[in-house]
C-alpha positions in Angstrom: -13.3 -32.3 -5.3 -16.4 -32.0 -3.2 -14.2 -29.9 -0.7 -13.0 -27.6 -3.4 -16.1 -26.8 -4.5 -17.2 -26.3 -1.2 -14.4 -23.9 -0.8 -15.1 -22.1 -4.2 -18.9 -21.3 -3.2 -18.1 -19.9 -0.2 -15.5 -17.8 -1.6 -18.1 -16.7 -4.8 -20.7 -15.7 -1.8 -18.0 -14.0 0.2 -17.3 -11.5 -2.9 -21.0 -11.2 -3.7 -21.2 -9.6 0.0 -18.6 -7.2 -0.9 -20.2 -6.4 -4.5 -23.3 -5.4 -2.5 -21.3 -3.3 -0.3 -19.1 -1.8 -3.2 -22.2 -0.9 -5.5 -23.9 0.2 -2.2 -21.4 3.2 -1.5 -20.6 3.5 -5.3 -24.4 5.1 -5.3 -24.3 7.0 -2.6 -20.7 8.8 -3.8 -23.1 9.5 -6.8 -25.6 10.7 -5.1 -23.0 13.3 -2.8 -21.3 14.7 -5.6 -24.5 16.3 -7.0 -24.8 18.2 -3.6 -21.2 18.6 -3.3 -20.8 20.4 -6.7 -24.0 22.5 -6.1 -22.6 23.6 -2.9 -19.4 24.4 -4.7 -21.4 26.6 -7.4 -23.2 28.5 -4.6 -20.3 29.5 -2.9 -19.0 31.2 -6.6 -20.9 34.0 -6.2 -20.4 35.1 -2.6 -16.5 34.5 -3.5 -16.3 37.1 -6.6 -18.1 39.4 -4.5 -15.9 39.6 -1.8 -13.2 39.6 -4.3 -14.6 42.6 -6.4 -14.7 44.2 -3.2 -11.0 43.8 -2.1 -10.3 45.4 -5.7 -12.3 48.1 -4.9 -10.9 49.2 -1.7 -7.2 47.9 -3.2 -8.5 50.6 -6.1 -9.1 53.1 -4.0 -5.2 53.2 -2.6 -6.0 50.8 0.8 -3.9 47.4 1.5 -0.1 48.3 -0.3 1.0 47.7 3.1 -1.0 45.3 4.5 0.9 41.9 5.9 -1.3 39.7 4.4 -0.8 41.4 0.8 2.9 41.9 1.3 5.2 39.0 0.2 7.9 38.0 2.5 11.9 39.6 0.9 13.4 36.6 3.0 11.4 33.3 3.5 12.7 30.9 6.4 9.1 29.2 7.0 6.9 27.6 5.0 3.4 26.1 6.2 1.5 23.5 4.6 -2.2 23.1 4.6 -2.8 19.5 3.1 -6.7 18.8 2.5 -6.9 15.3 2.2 -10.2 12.7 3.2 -11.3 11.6 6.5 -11.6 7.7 5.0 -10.3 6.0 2.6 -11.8 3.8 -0.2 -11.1 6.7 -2.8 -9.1 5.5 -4.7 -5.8 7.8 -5.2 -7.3 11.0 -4.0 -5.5 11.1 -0.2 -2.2 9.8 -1.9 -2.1 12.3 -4.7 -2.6 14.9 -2.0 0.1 13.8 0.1 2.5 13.3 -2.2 2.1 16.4 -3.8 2.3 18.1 0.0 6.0 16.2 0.4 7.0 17.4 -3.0 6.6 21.1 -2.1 8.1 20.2 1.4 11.4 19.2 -0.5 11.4 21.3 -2.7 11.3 24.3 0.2 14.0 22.0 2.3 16.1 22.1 -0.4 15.9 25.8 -0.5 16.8 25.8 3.4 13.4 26.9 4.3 11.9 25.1 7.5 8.0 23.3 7.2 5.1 23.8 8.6 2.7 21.4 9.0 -1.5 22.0 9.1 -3.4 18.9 8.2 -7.5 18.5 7.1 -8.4 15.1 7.3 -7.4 11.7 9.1 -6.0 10.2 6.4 -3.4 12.9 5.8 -2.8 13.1 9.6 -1.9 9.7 10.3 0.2 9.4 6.8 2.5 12.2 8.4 1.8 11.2 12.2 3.2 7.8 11.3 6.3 9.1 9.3 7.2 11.6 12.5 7.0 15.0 10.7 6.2 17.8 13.0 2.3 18.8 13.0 1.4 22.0 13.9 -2.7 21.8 13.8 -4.8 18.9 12.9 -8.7 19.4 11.6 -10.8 16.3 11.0 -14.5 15.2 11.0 -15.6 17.5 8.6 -13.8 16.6 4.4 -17.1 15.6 3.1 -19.3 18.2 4.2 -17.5 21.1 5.3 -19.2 24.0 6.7 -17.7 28.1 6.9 -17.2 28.0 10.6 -14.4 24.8 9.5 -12.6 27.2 7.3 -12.6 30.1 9.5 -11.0 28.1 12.4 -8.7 26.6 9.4 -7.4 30.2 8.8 -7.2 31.2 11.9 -4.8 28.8 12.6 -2.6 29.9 10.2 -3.3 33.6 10.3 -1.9 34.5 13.5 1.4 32.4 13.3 1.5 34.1 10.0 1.0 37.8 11.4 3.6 36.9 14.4 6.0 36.2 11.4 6.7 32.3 12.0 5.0 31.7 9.0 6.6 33.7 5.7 4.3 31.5 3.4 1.3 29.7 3.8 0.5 27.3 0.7 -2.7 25.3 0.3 -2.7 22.0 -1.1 -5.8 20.9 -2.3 -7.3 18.7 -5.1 -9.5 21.2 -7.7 -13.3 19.8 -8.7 -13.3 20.3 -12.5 -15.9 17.6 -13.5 -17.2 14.4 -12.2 -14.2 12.7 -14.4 -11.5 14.9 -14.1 -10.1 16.4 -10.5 -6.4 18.0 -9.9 -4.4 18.2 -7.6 -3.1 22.0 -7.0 -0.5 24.0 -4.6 -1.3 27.4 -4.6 -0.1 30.2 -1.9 -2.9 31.0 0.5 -1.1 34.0 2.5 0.0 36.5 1.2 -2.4 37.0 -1.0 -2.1 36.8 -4.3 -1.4 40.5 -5.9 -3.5 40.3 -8.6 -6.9 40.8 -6.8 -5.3 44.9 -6.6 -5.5 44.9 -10.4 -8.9 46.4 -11.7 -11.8 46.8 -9.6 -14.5 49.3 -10.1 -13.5 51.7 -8.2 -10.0 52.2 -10.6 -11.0 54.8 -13.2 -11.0 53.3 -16.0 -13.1 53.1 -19.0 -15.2 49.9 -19.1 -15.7 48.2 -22.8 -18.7 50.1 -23.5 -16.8 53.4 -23.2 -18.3 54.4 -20.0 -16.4 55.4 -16.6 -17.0 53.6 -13.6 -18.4 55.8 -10.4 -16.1 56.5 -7.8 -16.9 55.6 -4.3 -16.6 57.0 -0.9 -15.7 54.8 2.1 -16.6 55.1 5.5 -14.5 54.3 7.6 -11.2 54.5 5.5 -10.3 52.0 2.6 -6.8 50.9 5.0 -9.9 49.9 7.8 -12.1 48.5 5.8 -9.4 46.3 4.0 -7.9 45.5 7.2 -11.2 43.4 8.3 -12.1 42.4 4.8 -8.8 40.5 4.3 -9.0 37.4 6.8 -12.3 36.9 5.4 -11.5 37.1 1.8 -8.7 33.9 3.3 -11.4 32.4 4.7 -13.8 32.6 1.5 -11.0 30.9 -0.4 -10.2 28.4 1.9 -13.7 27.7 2.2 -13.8 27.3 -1.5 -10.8 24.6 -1.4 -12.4 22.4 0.9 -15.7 22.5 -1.1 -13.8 21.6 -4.0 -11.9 18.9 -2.0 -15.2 17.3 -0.8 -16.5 17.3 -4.5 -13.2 16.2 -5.3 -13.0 13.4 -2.9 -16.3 12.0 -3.8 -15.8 11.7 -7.1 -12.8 9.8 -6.7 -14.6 7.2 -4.5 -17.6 6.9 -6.8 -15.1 6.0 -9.2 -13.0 3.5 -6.9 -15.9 1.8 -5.9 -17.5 1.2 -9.6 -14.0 -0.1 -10.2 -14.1 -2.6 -7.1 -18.3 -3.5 -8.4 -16.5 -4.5 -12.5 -13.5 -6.3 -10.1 -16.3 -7.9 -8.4 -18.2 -8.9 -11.2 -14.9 -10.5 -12.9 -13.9 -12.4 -9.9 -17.2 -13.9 -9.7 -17.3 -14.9 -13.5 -13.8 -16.9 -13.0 -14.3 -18.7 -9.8 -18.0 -20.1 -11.4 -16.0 -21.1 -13.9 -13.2 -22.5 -12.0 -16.2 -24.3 -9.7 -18.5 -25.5 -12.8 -14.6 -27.0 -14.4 -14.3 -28.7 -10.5 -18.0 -30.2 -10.4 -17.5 -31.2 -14.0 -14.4 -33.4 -12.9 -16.2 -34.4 -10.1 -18.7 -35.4 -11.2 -16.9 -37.8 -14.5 -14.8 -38.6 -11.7 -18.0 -39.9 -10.1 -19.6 -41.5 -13.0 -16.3 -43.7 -14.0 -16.4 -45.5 -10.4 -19.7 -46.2 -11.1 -19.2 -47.6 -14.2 -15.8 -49.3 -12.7 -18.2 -50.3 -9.9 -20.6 -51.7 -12.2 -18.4 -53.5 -14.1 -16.4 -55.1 -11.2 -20.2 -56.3 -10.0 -21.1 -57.8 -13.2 -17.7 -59.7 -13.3 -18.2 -61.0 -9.7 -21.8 -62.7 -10.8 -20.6 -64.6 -14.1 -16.9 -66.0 -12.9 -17.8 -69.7 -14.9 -18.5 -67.8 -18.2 -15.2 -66.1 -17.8 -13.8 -69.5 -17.1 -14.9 -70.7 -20.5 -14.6 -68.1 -22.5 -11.1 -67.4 -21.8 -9.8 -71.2 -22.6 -12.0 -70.9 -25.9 -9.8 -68.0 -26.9 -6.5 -69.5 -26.0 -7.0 -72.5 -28.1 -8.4 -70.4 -30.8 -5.4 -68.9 -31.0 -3.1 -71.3 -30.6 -4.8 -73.4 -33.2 -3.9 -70.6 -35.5 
């Protein structure tokens, strides 16, 4: 008993280290996504500016046949851009992203369309490193606090195979910060860009809702130049907005994994006190009958002549009945 209990503290200690550790980065994941979701507001504006501006010039006549607005008539090439985590202890953030990455993957294969491969975080690289799928850029060190210069080598990476026509579609895969509670997991085409940033724009003459006309503009150089440089920045804004969201994202998902493992903590420690206090109990009756046994065996060992006549007293008792 004495060894079991033994056993059962040190095991009650053991998980107290790890509820320390577990409530420990369950506060700091709280602490990130603050930051992480402020940085992810600040980058809104500088986003739908760069995006009223490709309407503009799109307005205007430029970027009908740009390649990176143009959609592909025959698509033999698909790349993948999977933003997962650099660690783990997030719960089911890098597995959602994954899976939903091999789900698009068959469903292009099954199409006959050949994979590409671009991954954004350890996690993601070893999962498809391990399984032998062909990688065609890996980008690490960086899911938790991304910075532009990240995104901009991200795209570039993409962008030229793209241009050179390896690539025929670029999609981005990518889990969406839409609260502290609620993140999704979403595949949407990064290149070419979606056609519906040429719809509207300022520069379109149309009447706005208070019955006005927007101004024309003139462009120096051309709307075609202007577009031409604008575009590959306008990829890298939005990538740049998906790994902001994935950073969010992938700390709210450990804040909530760890809170998890602190409750899991706190239950485990509950039981095994219970399971000790039920061992020390038994112990310790276990303890006070051979005392009593003890006790009683002593008291028998001093007083052998009254047993002697006692006992004889009761036999012929009974036997005179």
């Amino acid at each position: 008993m004495a060894g079991q209990e033994r056993v059962l503290r040190r095991r009650i200690r053991s998980v107290q280290s790890t509820k320390k550790i577990t409530r420990a980065m369950e506060l700091i994941a709280a602490s990130r996504i603050v930051r992480a979701q402020g940085r992810v507001q600040a980058a809104v504006p500088y986003s739908d500016a760069i995006t009223e501006v490709v309407r503009d010039l799109a307005a205007a006549g430029a970027g009908r046949d740009s390649p990176l607005l143009t959609p592909r008539p025959d698509i033999k090439k698909v790349a993948h851009v999977v933003v997962a985590a650099d660690r783990g202890l997030c719960g089911g953030y890098n597995s959602s992203v994954i899976r939903a990455a091999e789900g698009s993957m068959r469903e292009h294969g099954q199409l006959g369309r050949d994979y590409g491969l671009v991954v954004v975080g350890r996690k993601a690289e070893s999962y498809f490193r391990y399984r032998n799928f062909r990688i065609d850029g890996v980008f690490t060190g960086f899911t938790d606090q991304p910075h532009y210069e990240d995104a901009r080598n991200i795209a570039r990476a993409v962008e030229g195979p793209f241009l050179a026509g390896e690539y025929d579609l670029v999609e981005l895969i990518y889990t969406r910060f839409v609260s502290a509670g609620r993140q999704e997991v979403v595949v949407r085409p990064m290149m070419p860009l979606d056609l519906q940033i040429l719809e509207g724009g300022d520069a379109r003459p149309d009447a706005r809702d208070d019955g006005s006309v927007p101004a024309s503009y003139e462009f120096e150089p051309s709307p075609e130049e202007i577009l031409i440089q604008l575009l590959p920045v306008y990829a890298e804004a939005r990538l740049y907005a998906a790994l902001l969201n994935a950073a969010a994202s992938e700390h709210a998902a450990r804040q909530r994994a760890m809170k998890a493992a602190t409750d899991n903590a706190d239950d485990l420690i509950t039981s095994l006190t219970r399971v000790m206090n039920r061992a020390r109990q038994d112990a310790i009756t276990s303890e006070i009958m051979e005392i009593v046994g003890g006790a009683e065996a002593l008291r028998q060992a001093k007083h052998p002549a009254e047993q002697a006549l006692v006992l004889p007293t009761e036999h012929d008792s009974g036997a005179a009945a």
